[in-house]
TIMI-2910 file (N, C-alpha, C, CB; in pm, 1 decimal, decimal comma, always signed):
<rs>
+----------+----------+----------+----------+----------+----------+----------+----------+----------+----------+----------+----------+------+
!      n_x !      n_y !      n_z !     ca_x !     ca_y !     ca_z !      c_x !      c_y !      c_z !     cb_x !     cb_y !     cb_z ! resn !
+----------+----------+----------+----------+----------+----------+----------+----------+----------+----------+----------+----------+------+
!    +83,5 !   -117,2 !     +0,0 !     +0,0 !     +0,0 !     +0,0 !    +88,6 !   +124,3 !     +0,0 !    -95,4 !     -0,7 !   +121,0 !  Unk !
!    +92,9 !   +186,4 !    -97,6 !   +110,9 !   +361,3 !    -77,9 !    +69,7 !   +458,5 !    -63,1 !   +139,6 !   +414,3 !   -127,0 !  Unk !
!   +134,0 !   +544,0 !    +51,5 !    +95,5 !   +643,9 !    +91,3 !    +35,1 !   +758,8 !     +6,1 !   +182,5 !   +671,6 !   +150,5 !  Unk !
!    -71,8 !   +859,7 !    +52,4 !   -108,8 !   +949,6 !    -45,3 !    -39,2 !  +1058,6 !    -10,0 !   -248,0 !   +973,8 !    -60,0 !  Unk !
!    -19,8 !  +1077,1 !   -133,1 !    +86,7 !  +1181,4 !   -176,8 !    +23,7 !  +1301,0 !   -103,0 !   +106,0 !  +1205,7 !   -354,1 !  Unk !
!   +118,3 !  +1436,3 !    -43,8 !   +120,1 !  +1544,6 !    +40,1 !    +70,0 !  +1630,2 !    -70,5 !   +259,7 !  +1583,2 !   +114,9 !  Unk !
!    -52,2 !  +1743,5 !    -67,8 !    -88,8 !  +1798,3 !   -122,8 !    -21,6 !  +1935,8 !   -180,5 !   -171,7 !  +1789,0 !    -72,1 !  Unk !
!    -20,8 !  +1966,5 !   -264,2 !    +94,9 !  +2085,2 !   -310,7 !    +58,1 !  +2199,3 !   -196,7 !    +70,7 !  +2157,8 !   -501,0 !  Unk !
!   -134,0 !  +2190,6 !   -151,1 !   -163,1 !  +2328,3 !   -118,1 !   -127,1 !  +2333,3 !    +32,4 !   -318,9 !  +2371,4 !   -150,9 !  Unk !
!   -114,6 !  +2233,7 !   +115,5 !    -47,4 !  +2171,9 !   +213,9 !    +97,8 !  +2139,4 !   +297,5 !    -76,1 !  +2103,9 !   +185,0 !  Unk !
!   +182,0 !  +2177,9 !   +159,7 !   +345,4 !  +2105,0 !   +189,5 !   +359,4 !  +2242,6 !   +167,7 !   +445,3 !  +1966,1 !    +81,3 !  Unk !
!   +502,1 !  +2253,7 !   +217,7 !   +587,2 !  +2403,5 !   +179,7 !   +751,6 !  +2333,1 !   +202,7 !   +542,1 !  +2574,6 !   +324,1 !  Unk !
!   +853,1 !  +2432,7 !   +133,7 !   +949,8 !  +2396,6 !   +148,8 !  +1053,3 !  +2478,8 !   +234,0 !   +974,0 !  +2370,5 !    +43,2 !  Unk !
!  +1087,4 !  +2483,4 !   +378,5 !  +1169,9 !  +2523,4 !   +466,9 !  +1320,0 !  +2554,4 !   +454,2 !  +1154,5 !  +2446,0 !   +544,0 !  Unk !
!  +1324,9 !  +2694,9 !   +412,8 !  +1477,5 !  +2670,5 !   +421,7 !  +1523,4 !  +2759,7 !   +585,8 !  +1567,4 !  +2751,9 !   +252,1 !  Unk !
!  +1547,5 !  +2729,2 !   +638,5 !  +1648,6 !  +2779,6 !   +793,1 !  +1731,4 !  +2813,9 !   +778,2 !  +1696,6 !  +2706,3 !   +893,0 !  Unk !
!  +1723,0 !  +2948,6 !   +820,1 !  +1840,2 !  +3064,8 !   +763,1 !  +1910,7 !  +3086,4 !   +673,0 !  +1922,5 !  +3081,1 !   +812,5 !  Unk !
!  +1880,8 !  +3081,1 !   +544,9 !  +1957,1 !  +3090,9 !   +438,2 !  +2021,8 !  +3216,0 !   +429,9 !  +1888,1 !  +3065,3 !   +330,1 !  Unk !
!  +2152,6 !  +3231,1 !   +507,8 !  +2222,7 !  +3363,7 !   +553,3 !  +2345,6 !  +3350,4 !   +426,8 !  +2290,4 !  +3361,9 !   +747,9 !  Unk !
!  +2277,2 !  +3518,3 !   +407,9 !  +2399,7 !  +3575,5 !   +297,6 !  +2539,8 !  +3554,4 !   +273,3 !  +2415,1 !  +3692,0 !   +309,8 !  Unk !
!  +2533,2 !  +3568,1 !   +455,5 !  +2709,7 !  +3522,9 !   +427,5 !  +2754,8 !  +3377,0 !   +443,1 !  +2813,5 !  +3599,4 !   +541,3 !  Unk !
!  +2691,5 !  +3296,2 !   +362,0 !  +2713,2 !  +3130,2 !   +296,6 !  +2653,5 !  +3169,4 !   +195,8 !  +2645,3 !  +2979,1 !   +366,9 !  Unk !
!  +2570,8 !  +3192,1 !   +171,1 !  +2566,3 !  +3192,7 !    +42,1 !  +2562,7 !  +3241,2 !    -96,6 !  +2529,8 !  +3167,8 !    +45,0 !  Unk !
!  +2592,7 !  +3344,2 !    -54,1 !  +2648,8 !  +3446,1 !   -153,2 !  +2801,3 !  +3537,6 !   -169,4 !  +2555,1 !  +3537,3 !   -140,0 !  Unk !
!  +2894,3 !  +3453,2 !   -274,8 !  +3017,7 !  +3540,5 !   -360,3 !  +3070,7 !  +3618,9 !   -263,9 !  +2971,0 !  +3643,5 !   -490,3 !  Unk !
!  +2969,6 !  +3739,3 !   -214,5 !  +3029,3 !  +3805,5 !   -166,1 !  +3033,4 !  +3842,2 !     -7,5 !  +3010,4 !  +3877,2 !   -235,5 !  Unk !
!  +2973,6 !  +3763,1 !    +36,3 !  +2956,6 !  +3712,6 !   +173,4 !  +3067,8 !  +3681,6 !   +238,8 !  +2881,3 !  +3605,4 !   +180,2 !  Unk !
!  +3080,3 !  +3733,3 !   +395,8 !  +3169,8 !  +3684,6 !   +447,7 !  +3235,7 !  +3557,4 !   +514,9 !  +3165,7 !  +3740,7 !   +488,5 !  Unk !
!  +3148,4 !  +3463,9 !   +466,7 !  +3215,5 !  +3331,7 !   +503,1 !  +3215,5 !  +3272,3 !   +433,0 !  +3187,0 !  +3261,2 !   +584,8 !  Unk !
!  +3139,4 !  +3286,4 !   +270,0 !  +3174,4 !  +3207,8 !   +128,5 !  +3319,5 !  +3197,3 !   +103,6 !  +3113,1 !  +3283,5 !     -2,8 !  Unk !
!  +3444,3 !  +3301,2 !   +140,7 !  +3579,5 !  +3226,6 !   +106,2 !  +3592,8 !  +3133,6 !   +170,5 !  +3695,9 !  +3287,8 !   +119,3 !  Unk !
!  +3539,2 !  +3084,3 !   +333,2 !  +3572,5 !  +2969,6 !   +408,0 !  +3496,0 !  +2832,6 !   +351,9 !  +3535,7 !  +3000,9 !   +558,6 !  Unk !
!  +3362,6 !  +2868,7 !   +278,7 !  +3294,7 !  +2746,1 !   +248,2 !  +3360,5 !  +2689,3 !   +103,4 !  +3127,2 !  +2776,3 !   +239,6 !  Unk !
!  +3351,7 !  +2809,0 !    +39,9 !  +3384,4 !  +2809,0 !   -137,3 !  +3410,4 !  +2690,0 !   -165,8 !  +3511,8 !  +2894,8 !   -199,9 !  Unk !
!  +3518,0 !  +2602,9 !   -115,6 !  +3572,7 !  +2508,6 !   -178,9 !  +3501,8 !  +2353,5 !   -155,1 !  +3712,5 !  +2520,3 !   -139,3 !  Unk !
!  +3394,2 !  +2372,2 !    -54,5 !  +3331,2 !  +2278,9 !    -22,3 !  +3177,5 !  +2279,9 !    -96,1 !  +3338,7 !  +2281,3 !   +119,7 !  Unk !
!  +3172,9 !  +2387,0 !    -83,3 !  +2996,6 !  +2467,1 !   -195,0 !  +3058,1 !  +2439,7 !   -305,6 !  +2932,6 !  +2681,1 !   -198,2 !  Unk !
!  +3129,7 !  +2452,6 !   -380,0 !  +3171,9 !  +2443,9 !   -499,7 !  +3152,1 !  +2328,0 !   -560,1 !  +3284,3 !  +2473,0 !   -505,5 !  Unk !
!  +3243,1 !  +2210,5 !   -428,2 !  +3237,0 !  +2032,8 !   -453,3 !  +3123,4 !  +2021,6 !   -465,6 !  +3283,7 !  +1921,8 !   -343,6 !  Unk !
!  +3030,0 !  +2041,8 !   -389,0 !  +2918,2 !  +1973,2 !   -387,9 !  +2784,4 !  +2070,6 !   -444,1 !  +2905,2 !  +1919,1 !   -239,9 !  Unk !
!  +2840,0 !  +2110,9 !   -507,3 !  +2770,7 !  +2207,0 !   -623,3 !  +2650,3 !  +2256,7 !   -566,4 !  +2730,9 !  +2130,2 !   -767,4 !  Unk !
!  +2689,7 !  +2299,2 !   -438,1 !  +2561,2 !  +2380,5 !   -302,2 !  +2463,4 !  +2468,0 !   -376,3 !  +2645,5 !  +2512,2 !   -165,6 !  Unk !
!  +2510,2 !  +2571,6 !   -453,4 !  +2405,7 !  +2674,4 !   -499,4 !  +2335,1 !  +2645,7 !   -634,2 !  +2472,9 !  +2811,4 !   -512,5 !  Unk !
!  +2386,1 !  +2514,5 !   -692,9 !  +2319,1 !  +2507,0 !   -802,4 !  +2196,4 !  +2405,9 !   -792,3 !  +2412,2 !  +2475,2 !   -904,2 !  Unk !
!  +2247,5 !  +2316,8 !   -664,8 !  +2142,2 !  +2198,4 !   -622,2 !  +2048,1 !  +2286,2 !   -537,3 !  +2213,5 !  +2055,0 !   -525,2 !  Unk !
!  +2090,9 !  +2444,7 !   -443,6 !  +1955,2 !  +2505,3 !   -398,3 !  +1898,5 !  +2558,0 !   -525,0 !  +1967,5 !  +2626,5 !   -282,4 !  Unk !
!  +1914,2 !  +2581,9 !   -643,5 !  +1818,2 !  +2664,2 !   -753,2 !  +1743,1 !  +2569,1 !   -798,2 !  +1886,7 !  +2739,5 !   -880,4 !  Unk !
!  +1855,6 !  +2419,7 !   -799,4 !  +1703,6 !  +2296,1 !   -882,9 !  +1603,1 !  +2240,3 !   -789,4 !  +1766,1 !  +2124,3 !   -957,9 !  Unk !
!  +1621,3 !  +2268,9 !   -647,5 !  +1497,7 !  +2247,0 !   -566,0 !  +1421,0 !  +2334,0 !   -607,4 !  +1504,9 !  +2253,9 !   -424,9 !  Unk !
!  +1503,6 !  +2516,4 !   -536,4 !  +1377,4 !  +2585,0 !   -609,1 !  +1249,3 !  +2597,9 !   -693,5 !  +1403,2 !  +2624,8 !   -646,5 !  Unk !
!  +1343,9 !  +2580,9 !   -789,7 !  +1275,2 !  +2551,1 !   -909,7 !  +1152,8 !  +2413,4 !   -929,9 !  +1395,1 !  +2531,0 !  -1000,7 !  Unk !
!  +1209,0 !  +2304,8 !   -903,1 !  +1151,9 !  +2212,6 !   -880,3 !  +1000,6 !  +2198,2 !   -769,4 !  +1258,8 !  +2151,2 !   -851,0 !  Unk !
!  +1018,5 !  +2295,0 !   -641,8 !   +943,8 !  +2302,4 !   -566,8 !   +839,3 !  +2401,3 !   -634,6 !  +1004,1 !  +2328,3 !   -449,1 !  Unk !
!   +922,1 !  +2540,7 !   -685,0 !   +796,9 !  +2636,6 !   -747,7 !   +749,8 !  +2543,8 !   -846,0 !   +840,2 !  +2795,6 !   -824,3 !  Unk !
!   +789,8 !  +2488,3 !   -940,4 !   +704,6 !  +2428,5 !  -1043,1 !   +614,3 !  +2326,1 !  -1001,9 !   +780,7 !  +2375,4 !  -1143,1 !  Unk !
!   +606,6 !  +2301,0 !   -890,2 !   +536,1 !  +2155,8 !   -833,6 !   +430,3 !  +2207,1 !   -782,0 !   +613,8 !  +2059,2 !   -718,8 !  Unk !
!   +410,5 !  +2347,1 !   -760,5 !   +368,7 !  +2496,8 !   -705,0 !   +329,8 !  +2481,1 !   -570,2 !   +243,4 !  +2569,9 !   -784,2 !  Unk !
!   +460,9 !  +2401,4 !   -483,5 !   +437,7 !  +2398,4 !   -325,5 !   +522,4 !  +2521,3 !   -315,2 !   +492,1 !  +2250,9 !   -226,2 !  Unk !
!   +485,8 !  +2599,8 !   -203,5 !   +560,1 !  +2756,7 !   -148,0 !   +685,0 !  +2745,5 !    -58,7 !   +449,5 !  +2850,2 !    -45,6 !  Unk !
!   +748,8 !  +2819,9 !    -61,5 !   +887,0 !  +2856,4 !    +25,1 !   +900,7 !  +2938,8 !   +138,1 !   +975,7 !  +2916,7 !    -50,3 !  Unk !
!   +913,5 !  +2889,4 !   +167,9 !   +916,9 !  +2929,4 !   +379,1 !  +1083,5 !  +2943,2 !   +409,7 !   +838,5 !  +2740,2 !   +521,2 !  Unk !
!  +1081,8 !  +3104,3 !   +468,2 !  +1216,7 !  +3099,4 !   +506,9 !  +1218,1 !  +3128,0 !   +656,7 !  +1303,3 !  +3198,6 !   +425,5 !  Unk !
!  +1274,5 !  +3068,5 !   +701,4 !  +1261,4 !  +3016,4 !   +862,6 !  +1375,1 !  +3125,1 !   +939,1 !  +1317,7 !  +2815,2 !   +886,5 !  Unk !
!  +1333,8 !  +3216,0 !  +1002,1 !  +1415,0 !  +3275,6 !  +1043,1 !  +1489,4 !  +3168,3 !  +1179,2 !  +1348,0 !  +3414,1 !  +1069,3 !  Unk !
!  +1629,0 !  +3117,8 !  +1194,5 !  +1659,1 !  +3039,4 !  +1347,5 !  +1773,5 !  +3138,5 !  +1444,0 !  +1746,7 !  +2856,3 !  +1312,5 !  Unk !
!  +1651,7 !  +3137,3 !  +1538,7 !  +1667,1 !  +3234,1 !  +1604,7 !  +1664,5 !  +3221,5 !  +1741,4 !  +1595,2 !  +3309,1 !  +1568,0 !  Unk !
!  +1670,8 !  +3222,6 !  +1884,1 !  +1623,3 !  +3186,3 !  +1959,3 !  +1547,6 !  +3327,1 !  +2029,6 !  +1713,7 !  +3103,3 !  +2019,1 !  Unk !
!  +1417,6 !  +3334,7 !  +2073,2 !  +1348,7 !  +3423,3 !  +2087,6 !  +1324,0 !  +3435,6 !  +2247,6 !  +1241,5 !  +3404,8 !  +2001,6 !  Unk !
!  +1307,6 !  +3582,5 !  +2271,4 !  +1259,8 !  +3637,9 !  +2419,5 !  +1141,5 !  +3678,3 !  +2428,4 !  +1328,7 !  +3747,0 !  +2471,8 !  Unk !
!  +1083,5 !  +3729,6 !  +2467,2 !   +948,5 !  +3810,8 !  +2505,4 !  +1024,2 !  +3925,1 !  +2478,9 !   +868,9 !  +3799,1 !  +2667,2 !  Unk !
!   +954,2 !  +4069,4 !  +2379,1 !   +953,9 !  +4143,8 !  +2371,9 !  +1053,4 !  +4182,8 !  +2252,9 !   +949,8 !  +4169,5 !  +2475,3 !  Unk !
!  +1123,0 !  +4104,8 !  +2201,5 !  +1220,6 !  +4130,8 !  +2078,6 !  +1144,8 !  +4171,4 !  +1968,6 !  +1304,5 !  +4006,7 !  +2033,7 !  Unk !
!  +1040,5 !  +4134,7 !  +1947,4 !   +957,7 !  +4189,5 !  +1773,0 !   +840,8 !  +4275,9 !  +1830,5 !   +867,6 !  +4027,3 !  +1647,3 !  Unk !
!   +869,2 !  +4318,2 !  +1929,2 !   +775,5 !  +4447,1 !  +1937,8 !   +735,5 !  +4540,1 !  +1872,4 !   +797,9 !  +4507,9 !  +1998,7 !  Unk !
!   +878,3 !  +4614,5 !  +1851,2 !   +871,9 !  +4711,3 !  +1711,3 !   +928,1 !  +4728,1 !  +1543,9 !   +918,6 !  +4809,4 !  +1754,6 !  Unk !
!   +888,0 !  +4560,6 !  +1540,5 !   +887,8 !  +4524,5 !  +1439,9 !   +799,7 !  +4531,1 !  +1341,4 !   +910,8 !  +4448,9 !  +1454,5 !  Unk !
!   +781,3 !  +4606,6 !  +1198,8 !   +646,4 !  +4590,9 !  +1107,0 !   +724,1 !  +4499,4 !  +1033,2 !   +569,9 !  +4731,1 !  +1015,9 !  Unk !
!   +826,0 !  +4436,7 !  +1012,2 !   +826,8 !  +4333,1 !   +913,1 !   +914,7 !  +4247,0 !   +994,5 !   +878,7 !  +4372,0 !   +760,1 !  Unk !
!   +946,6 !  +4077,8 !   +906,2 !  +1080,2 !  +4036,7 !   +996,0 !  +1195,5 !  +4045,1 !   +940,8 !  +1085,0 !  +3905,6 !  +1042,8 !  Unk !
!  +1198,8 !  +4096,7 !   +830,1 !  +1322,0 !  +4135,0 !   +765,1 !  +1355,7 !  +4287,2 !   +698,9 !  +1330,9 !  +4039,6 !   +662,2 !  Unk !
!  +1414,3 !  +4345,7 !   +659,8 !  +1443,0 !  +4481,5 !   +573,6 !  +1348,7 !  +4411,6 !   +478,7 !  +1620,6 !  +4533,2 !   +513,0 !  Unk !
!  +1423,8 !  +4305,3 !   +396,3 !  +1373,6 !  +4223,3 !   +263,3 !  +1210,9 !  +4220,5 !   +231,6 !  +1420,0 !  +4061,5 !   +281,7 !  Unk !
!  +1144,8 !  +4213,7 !   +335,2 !  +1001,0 !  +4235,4 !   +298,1 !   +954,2 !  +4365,1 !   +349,3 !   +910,1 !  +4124,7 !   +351,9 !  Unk !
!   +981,2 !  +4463,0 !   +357,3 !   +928,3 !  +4604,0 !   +367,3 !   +817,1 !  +4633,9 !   +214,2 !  +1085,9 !  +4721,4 !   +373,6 !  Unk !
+----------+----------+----------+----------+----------+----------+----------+----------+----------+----------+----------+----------+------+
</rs>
């Protein structure tokens, strides 16, 4: 017997902290990863999920990991600059 498949409108795909500085050129810890992102061809296997997930048209969730207090997003209107 197989399981029924997870509904596109249902599933989402989680990425946890996808912080600039891994993954982007010009980021400050891409010279320390570079040679290991590179091997294992890190940014091109995150674009064919991407891709793969938008075309499947399940959504992308970016997980801020964080550990939280009472009172830190108080005066917050967004959780990032990025979505203003």
């Amino acid at each position: 017997m197989h399981p029924q498949p997870y509904s596109a409108k249902s599933t989402a795909l989680l990425l946890v902290d996808p912080y600039n500085d891994f993954l982007s050129k010009d980021g400050k810890v891409w010279p320390f990863i570079k040679d290991i992102a590179d091997e294992v061809r890190l940014l091109d296997n995150l674009r064919a999920i991407h891709k793969a997930v938008r075309d499947a048209g399940i959504q992308i969730v970016i997980v801020p990991h964080r550990r939280w207090q009472p009172g830190d997003y108080q005066c917050w209107c967004h959780p990032s600059v990025l979505f203003r």
